[in-house]
CHARMM-style PDB file with segment names, atoms N, HN, CA, C and O in Angstrom:
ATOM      1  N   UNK     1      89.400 141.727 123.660  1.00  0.00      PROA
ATOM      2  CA  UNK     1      90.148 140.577 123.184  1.00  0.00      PROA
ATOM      3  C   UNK     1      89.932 139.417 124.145  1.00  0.00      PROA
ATOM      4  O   UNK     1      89.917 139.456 125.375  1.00  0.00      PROA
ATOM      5  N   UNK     2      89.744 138.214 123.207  1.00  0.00      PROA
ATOM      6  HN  UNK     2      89.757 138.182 122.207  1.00  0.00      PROA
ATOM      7  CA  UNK     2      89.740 137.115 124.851  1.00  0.00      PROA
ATOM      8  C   UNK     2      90.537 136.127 124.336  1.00  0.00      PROA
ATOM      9  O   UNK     2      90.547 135.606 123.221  1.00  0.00      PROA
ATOM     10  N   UNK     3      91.367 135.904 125.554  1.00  0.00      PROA
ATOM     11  HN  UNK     3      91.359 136.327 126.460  1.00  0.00      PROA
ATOM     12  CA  UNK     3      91.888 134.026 125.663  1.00  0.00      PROA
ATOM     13  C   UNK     3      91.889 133.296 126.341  1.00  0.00      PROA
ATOM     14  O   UNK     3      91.805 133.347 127.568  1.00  0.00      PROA
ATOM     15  N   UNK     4      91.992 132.410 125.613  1.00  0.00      PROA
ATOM     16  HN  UNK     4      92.060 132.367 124.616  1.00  0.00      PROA
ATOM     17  CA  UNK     4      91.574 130.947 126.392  1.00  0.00      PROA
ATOM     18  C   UNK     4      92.192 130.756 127.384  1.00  0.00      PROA
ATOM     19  O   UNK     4      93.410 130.786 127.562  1.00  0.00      PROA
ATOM     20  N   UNK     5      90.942 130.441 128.438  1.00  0.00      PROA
ATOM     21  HN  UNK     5      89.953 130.416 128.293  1.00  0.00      PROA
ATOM     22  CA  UNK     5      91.699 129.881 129.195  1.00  0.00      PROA
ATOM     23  C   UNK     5      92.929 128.914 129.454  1.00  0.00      PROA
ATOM     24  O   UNK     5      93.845 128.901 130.277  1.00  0.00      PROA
ATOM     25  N   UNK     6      92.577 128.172 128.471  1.00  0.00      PROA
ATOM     26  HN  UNK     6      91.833 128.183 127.802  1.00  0.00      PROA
ATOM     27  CA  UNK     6      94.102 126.954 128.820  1.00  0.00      PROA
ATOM     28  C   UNK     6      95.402 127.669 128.398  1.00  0.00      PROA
ATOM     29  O   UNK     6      96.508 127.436 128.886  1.00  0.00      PROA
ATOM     30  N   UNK     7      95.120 128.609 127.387  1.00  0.00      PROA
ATOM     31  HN  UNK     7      94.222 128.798 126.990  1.00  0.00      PROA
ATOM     32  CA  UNK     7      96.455 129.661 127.231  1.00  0.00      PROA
ATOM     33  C   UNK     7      97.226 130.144 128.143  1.00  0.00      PROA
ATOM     34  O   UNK     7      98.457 130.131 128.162  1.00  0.00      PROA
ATOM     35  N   UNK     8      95.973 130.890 129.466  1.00  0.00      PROA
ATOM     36  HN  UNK     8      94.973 130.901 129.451  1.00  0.00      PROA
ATOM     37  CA  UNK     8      96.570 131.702 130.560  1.00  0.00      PROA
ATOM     38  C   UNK     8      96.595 130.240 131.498  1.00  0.00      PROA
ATOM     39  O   UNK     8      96.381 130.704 132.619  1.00  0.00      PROA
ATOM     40  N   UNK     9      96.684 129.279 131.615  1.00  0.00      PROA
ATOM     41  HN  UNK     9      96.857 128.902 130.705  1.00  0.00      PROA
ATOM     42  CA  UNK     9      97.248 128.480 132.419  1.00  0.00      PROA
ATOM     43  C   UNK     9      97.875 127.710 132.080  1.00  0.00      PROA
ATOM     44  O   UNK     9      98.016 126.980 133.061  1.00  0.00      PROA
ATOM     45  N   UNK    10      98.484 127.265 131.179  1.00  0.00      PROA
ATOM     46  HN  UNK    10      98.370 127.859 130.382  1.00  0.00      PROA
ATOM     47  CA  UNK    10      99.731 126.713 130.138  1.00  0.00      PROA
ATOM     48  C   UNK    10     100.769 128.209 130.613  1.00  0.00      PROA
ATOM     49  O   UNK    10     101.719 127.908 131.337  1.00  0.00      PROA
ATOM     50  N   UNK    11     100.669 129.408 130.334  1.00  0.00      PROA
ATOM     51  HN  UNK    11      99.898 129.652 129.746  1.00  0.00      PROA
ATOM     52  CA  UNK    11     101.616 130.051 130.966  1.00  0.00      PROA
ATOM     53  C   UNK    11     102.255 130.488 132.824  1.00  0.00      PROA
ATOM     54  O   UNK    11     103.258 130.935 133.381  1.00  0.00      PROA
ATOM     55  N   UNK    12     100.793 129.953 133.175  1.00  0.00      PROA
ATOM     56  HN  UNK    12      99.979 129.590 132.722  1.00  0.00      PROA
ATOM     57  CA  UNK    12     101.234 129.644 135.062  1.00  0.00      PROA
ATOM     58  C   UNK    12     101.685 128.877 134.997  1.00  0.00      PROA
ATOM     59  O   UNK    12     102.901 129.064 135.040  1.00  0.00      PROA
ATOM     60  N   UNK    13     101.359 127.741 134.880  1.00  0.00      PROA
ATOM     61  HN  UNK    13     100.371 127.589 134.845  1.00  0.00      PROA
ATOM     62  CA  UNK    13     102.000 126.192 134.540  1.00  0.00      PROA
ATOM     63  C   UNK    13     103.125 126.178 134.370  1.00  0.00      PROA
ATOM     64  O   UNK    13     103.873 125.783 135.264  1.00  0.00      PROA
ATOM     65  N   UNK    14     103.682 126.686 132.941  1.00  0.00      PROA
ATOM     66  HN  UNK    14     103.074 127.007 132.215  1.00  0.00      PROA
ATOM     67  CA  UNK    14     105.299 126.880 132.881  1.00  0.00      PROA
ATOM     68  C   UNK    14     106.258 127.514 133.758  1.00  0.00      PROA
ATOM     69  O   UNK    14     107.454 127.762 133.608  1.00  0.00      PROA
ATOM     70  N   UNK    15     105.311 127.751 134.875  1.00  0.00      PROA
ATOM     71  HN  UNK    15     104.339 127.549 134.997  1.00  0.00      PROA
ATOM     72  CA  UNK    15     106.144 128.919 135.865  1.00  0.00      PROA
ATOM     73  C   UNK    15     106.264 130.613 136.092  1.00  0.00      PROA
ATOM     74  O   UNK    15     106.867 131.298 136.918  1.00  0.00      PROA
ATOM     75  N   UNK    16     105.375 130.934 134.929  1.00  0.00      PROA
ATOM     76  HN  UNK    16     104.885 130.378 134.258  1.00  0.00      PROA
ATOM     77  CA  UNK    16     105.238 132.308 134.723  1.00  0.00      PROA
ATOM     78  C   UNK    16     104.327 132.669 136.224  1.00  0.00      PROA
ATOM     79  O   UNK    16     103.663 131.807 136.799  1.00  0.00      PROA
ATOM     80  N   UNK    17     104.447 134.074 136.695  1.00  0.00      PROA
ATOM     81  HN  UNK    17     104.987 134.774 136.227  1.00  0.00      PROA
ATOM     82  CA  UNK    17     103.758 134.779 137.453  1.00  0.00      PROA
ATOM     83  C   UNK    17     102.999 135.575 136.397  1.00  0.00      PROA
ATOM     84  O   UNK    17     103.094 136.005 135.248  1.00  0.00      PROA
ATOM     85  N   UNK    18     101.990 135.507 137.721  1.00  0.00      PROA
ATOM     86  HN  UNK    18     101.913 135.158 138.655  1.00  0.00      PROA
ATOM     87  CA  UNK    18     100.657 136.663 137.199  1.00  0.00      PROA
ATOM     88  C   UNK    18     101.217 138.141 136.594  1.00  0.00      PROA
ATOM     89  O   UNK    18     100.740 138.706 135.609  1.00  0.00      PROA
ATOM     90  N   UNK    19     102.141 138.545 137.270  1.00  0.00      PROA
ATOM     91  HN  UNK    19     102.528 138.087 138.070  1.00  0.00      PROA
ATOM     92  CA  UNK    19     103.357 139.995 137.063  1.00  0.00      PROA
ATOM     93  C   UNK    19     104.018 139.686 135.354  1.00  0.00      PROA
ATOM     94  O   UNK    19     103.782 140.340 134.339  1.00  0.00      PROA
ATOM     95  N   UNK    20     104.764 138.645 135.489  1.00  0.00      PROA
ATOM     96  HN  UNK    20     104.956 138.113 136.314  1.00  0.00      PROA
ATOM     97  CA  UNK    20     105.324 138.626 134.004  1.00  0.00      PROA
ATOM     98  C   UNK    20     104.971 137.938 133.001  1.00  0.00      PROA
ATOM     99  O   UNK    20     105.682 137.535 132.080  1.00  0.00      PROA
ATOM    100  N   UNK    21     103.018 137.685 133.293  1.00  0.00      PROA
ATOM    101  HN  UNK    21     102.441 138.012 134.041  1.00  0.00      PROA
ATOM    102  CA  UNK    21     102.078 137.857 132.027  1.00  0.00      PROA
ATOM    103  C   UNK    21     101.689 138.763 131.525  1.00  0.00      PROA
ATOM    104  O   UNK    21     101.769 138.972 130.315  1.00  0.00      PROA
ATOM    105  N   UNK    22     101.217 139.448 132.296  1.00  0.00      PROA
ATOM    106  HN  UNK    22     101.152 139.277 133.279  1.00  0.00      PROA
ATOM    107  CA  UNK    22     100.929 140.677 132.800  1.00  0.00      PROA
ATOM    108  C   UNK    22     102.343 141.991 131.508  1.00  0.00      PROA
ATOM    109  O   UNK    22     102.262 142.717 130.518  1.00  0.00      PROA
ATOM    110  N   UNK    23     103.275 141.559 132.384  1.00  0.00      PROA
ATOM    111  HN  UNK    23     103.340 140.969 133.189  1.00  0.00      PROA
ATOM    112  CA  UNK    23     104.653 142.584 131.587  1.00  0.00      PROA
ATOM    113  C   UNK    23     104.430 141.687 130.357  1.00  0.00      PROA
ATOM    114  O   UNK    23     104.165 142.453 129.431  1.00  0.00      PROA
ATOM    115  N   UNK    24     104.416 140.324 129.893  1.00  0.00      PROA
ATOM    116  HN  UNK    24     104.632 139.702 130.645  1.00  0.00      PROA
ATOM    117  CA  UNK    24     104.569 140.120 128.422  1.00  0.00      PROA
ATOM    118  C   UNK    24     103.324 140.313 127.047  1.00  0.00      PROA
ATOM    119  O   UNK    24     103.387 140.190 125.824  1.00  0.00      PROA
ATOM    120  N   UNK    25     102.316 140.645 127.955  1.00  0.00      PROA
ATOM    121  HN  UNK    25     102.264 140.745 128.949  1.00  0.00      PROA
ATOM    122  CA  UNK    25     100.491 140.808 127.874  1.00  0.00      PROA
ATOM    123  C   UNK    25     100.542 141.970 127.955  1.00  0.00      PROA
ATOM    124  O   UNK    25     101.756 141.987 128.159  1.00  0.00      PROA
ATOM    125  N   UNK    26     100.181 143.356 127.981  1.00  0.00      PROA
ATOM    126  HN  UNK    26      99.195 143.342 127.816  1.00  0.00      PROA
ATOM    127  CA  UNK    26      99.995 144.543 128.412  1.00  0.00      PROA
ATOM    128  C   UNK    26      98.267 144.178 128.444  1.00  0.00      PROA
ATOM    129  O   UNK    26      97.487 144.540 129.325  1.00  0.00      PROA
ATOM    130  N   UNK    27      97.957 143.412 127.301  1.00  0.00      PROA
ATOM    131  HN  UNK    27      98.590 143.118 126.585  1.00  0.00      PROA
ATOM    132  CA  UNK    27      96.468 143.906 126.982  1.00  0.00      PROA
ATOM    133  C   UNK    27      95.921 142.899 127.718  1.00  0.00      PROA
ATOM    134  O   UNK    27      94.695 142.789 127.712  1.00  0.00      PROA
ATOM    135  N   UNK    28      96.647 142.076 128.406  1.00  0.00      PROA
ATOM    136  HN  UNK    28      97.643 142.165 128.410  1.00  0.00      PROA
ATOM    137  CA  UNK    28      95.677 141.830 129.842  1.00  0.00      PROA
ATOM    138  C   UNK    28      95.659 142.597 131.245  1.00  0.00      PROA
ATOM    139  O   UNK    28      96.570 143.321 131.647  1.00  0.00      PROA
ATOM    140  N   UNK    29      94.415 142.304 131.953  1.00  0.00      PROA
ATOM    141  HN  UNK    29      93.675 141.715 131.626  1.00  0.00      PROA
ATOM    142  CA  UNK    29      94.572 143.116 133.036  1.00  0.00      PROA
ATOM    143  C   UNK    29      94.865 142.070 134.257  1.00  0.00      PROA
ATOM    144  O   UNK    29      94.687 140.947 133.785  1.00  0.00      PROA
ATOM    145  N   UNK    30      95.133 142.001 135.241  1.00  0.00      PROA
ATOM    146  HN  UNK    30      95.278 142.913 135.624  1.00  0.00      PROA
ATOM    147  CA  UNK    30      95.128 141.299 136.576  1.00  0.00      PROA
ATOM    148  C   UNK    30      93.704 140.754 136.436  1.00  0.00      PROA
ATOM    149  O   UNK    30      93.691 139.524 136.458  1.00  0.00      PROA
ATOM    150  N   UNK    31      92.543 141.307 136.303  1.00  0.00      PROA
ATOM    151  HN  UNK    31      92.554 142.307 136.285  1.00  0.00      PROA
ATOM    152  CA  UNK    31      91.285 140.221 136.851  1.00  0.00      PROA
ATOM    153  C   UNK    31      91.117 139.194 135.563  1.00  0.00      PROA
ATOM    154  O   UNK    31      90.660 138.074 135.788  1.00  0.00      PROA
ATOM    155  N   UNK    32      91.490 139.574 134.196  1.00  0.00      PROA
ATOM    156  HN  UNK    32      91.862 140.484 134.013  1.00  0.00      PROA
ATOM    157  CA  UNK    32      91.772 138.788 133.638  1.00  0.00      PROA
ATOM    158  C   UNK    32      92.350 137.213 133.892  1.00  0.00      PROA
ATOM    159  O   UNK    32      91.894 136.179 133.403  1.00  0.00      PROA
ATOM    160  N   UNK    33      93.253 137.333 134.616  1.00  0.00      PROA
ATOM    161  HN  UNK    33      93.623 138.172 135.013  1.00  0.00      PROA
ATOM    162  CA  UNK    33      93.404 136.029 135.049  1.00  0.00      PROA
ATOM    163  C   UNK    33      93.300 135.123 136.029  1.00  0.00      PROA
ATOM    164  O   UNK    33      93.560 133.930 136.180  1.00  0.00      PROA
ATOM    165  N   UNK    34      92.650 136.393 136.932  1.00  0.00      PROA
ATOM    166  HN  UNK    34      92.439 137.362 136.809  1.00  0.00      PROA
ATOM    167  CA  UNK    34      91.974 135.652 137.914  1.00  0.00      PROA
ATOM    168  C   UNK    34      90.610 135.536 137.566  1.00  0.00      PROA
ATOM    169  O   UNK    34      89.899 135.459 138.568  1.00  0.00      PROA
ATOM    170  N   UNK    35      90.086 135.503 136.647  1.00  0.00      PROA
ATOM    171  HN  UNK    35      90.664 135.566 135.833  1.00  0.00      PROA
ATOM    172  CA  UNK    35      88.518 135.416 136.015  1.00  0.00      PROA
ATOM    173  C   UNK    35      88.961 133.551 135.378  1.00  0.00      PROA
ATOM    174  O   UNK    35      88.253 132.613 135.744  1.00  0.00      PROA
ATOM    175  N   UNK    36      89.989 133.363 134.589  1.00  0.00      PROA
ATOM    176  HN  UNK    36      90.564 134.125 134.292  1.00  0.00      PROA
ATOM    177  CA  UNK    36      90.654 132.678 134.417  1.00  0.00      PROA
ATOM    178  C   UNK    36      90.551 131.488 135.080  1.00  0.00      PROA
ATOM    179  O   UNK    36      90.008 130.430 134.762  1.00  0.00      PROA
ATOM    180  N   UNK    37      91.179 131.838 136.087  1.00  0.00      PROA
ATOM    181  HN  UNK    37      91.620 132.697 136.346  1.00  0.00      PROA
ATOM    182  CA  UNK    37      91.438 131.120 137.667  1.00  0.00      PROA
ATOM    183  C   UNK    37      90.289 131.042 138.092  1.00  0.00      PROA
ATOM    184  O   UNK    37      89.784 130.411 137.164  1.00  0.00      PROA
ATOM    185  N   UNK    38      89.564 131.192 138.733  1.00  0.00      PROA
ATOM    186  HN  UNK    38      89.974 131.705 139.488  1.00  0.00      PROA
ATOM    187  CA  UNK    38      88.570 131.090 138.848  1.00  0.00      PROA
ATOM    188  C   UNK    38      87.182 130.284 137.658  1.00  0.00      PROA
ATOM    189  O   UNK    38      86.287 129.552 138.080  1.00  0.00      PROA
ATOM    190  N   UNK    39      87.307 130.550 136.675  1.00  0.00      PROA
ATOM    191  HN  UNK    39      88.034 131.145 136.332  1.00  0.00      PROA
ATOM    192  CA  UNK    39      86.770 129.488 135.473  1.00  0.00      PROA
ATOM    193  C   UNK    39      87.128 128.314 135.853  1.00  0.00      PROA
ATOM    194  O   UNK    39      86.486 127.638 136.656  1.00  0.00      PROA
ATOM    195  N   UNK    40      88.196 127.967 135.303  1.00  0.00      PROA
ATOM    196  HN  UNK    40      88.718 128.516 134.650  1.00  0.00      PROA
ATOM    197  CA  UNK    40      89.258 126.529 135.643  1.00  0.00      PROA
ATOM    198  C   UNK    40      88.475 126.149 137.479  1.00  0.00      PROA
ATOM    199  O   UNK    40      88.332 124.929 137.410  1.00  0.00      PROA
ATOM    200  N   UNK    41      88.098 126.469 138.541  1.00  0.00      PROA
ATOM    201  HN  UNK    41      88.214 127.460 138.597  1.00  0.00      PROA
ATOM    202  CA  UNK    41      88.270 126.001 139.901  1.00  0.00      PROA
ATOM    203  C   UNK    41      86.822 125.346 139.158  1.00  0.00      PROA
ATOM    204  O   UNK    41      86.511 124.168 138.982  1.00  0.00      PROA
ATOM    205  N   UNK    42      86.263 126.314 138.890  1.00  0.00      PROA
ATOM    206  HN  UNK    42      86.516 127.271 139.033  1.00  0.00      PROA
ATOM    207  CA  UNK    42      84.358 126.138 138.667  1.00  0.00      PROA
ATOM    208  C   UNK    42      84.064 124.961 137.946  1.00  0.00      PROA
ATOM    209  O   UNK    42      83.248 124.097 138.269  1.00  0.00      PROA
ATOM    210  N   UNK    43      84.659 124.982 137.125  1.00  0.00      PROA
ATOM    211  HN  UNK    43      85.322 125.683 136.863  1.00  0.00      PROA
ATOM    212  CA  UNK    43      85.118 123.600 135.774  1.00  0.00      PROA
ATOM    213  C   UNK    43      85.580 122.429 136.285  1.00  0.00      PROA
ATOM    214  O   UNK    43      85.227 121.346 135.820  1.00  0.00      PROA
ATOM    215  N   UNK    44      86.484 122.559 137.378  1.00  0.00      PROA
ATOM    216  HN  UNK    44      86.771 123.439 137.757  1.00  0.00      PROA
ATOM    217  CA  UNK    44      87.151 121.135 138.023  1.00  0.00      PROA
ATOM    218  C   UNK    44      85.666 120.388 139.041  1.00  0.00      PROA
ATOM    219  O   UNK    44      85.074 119.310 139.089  1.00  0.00      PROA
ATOM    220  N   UNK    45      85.586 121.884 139.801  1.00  0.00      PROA
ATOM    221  HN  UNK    45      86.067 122.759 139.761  1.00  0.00      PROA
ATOM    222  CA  UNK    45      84.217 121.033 140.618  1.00  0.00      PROA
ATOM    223  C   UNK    45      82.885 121.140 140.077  1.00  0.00      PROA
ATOM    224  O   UNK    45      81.897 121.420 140.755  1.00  0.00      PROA
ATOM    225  N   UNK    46      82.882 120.879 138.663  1.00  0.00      PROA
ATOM    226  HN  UNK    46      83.684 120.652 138.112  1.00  0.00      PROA
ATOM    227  CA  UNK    46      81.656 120.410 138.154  1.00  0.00      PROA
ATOM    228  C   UNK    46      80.374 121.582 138.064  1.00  0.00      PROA
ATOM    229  O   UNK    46      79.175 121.328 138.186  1.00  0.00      PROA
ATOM    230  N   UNK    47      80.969 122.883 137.825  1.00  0.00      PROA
ATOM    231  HN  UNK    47      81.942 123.090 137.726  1.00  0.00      PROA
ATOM    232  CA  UNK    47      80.297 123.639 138.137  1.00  0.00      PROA
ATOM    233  C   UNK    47      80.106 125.165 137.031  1.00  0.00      PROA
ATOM    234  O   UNK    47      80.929 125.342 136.133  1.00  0.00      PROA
ATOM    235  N   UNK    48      79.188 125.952 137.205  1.00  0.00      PROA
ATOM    236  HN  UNK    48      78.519 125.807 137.935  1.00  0.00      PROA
ATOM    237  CA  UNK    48      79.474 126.356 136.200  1.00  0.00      PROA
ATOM    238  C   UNK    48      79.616 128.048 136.239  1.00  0.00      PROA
ATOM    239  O   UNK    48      79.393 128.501 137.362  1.00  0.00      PROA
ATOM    240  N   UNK    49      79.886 128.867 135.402  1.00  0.00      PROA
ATOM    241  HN  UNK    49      80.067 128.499 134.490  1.00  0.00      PROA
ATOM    242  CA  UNK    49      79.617 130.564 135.721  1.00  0.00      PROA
ATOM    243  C   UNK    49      78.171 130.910 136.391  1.00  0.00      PROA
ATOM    244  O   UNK    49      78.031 131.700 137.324  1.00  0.00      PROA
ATOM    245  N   UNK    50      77.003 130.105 135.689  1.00  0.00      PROA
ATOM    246  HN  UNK    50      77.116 129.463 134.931  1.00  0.00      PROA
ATOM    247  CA  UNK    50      76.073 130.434 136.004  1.00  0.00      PROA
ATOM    248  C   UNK    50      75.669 130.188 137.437  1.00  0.00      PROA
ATOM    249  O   UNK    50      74.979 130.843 138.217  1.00  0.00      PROA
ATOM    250  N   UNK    51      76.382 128.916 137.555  1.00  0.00      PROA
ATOM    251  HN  UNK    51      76.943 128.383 136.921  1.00  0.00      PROA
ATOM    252  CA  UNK    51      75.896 128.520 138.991  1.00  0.00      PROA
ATOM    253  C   UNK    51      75.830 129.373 140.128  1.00  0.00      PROA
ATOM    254  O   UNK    51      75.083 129.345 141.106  1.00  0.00      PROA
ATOM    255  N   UNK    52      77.148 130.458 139.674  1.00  0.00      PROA
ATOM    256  HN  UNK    52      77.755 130.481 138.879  1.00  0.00      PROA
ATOM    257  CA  UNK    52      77.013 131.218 140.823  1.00  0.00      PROA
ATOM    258  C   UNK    52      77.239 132.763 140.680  1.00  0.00      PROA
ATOM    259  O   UNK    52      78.024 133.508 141.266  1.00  0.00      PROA
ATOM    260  N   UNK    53      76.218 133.025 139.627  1.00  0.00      PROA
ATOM    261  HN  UNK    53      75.580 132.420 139.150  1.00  0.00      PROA
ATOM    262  CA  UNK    53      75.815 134.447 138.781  1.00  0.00      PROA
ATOM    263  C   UNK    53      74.705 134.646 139.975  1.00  0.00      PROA
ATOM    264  OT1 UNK    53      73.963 135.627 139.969  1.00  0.00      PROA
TER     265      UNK     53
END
């Protein structure tokens, strides 16, 4: 299953922790959103997955 990123950071954003996405998500895992997190850093500085595959 995948979501968007701006999904899983619209819910940090609102204040949610990684823990009670996580408890309201089952069917995400933890690297899930740090894959997430990490997208979004790569994206701000102009950069891309590949760049650093």
């Amino acid at each position: 299953m995948r979501w968007p990123v701006e999904i899983i950071l619209d819910m940090m954003g609102s204040g949610m922790s990684i823990t009670e996405i996580l408890e309201d998500h089952p069917e995400l895992e933890k690297e899930d959103i740090l894959a997430c997190l990490n997208f979004a850093k790569l994206f701000l500085a102009g950069r891309s997955i590949k760049d650093v595959a």
